[in-house]
C-alpha positions as CSV (number, residue, x, y, z in Angstrom):
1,X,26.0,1.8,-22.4
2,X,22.9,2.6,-24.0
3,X,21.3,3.7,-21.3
4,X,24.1,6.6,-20.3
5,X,24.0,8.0,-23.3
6,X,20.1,8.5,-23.5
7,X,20.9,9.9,-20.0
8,X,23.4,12.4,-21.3
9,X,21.2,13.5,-24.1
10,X,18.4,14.0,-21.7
11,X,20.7,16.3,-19.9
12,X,21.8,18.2,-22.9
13,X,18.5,18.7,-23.8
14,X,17.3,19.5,-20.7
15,X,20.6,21.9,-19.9
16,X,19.2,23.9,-23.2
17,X,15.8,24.2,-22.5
18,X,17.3,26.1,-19.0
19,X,19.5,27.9,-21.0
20,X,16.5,29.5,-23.1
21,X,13.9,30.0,-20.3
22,X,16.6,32.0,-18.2
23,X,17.8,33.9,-20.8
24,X,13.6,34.8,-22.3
25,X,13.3,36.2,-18.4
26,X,16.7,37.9,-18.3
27,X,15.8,39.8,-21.4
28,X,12.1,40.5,-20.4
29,X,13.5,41.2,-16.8
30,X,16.2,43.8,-18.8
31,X,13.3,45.2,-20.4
32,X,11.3,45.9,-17.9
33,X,14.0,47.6,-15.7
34,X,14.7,49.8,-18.8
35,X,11.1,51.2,-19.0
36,X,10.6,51.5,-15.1
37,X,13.7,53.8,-15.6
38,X,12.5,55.4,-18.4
39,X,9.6,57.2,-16.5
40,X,10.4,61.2,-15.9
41,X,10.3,61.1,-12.6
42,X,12.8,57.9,-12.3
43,X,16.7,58.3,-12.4
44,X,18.0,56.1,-14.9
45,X,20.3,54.6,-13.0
46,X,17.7,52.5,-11.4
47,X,16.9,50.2,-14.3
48,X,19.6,48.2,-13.2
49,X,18.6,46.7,-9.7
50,X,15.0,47.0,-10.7
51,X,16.2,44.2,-13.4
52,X,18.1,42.2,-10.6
53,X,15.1,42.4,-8.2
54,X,12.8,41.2,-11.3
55,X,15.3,38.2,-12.6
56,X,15.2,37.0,-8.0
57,X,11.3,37.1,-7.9
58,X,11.2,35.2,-11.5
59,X,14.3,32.5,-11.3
60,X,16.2,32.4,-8.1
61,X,18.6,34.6,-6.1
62,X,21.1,32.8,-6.9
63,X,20.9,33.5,-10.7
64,X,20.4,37.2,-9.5
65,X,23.4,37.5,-7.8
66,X,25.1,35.8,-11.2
67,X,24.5,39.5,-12.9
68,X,26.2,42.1,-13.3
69,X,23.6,44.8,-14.9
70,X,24.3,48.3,-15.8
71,X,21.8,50.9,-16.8
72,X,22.9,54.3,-18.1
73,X,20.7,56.9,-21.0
74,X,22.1,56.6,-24.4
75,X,21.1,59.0,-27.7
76,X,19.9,56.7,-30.7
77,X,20.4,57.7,-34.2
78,X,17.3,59.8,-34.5
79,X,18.1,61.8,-31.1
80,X,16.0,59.9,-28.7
81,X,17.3,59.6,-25.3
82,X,17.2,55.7,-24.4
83,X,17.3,54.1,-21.0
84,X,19.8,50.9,-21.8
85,X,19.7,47.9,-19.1
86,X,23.0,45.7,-19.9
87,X,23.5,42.5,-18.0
88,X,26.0,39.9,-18.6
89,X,26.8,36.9,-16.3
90,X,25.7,32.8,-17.1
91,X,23.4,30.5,-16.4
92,X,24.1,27.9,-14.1
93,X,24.2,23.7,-15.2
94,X,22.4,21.5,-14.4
95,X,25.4,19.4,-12.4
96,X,26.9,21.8,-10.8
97,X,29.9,20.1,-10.9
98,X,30.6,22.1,-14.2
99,X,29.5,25.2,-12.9
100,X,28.2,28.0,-15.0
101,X,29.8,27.8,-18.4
102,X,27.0,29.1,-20.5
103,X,27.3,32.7,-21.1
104,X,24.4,35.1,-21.0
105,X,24.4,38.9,-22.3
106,X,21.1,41.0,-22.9
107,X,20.0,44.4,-23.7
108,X,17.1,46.2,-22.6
109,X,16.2,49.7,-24.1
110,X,13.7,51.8,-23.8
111,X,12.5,55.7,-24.7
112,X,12.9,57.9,-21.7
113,X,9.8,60.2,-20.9
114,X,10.4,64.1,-20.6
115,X,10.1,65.1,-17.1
């Protein structure tokens, strides 16, 4: 009795620790697409599977293929044109019995250069 709930803890804990590391390398990952768009002589469309390609090499393909990531140029409040990566999707348990259920959504700006 004991035992299977120090079990189920450890999984809890250990199914947010996951949680946090893939979500750190989704956002740096979102970031980084966003200023390898950014560049002047870079369309800023390509923030997007730069970010996908960046989230495979760091986690897995599998959580890759779990995003859907959007990158378009956005005008901020002072007028400066931003490159915005979006990607939503989850991150996948532990027992994947349960699937993904954890939802995951980040933003990745950065200031696009004159070209």
């Amino acid at each position: 009795m004991v035992s299977t709930l120090i079990v189920a803890l450890l999984l809890a804990v250990l199914q947010v620790a996951v949680y946090v590391h893939v979500r750190n390398v989704v956002t740096a990952s979102a970031q980084a697409g966003a200023r390898y768009a950014a560049n002047a002589d870079v369309d800023s469309a390509a923030g997007a599977p730069r970010t996908v390609e960046v989230v495979a090499r760091a986690t897995s393909v599998q959580t890759a293929r779990g995003l859907a990531c959007t990158s378009a140029e956005e005008v901020d409040a002072g007028g400066l044109t931003l490159v915005v990566v979006r990607c939503t999707g989850a991150v996948p348990s532990l027992l994947t019995v349960m699937g993904d259920l954890l939802p995951l959504e980040v933003t990745g700006r950065a200031v696009k250069e004159a070209g």
